[in-house]
TORMIDO-392887 format. One line per 5 residues: number of its first residue (from 1); their letters; for each residue x, y, z of C-alpha. Coordinates in steps of 0.5 Angstrom, whole numbers, m for minus. Layout:
N
NUM	A	X,Y,Z; ...
This chain:
103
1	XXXXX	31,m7,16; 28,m14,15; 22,m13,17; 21,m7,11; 25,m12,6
6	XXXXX	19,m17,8; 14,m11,7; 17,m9,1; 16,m17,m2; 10,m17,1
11	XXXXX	6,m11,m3; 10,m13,m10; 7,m19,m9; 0,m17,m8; 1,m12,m14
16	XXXXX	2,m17,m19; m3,m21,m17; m8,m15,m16; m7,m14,m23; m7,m21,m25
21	XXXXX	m14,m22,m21; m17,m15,m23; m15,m16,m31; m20,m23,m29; m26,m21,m26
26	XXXXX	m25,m14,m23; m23,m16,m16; m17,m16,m11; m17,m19,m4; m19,m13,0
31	XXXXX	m18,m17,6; m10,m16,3; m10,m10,2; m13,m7,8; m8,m12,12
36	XXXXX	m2,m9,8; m5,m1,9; m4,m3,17; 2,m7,16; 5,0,13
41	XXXXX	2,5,19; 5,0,24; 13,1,22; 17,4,28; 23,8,29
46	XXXXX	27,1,30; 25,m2,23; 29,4,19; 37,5,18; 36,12,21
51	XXXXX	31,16,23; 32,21,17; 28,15,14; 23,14,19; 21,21,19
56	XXXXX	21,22,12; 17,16,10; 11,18,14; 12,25,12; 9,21,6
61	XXXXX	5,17,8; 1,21,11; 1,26,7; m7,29,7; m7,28,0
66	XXXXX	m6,20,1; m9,19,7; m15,22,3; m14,17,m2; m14,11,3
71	XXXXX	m21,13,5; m24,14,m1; m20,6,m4; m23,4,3; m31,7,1
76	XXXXX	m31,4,m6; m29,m4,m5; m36,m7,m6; m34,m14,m3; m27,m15,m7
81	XXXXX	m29,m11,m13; m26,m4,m14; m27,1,m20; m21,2,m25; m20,9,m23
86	XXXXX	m19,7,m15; m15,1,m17; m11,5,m21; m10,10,m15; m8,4,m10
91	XXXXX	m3,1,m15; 0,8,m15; 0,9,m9; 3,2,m6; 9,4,m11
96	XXXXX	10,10,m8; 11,7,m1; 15,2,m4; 20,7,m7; 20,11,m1
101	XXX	22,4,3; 28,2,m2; 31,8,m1
């Protein structure tokens, strides 16, 4: 559970600053984004309370609709820049992991 509590603080961090460095210049640190996405996909069995949670989490995760999205955020960063809709559709969906991983 440590691990996830760690993720967790992780992406909400990077969910402020994003917002505040987006509102800036229309970048995010893509490089972050990237290394939270293979943090979330690397989560084991052992990291979760019960393996209800595990199953359900990447049931989710995984779902063909998300993993979609990841692709087309993952094609539209130019450098670090990112248009609004795919930041918007970024955002919601590390809020959604984060749900999932609260509960």
């Amino acid at each position: 559970m440590e691990k996830i509590n760690i993720l967790i603080n992780d992406i909400q961090q990077f969910e402020v600053e994003s917002k505040e460095q987006y509102n800036r210049n229309e970048e995010i640190n893509r490089e972050q984004y990237f290394k939270l996405v293979d943090r979330i996909e690397e989560l084991a069995f052992e990291d979760f309370s019960t393996s209800e949670k595990f199953e359900y989490f990447f049931q989710y995760w995984n779902q063909d609709n998300r993993k979609a999205t990841r692709f087309v955020i993952s094609n539209s960063f130019i450098d670090n820049y990112i248009d609004l809709n795919s930041f918007l559709i970024l955002s919601n969906d590390f809020v959604g992991a984060v749900n999932w991983l609260k509960n």
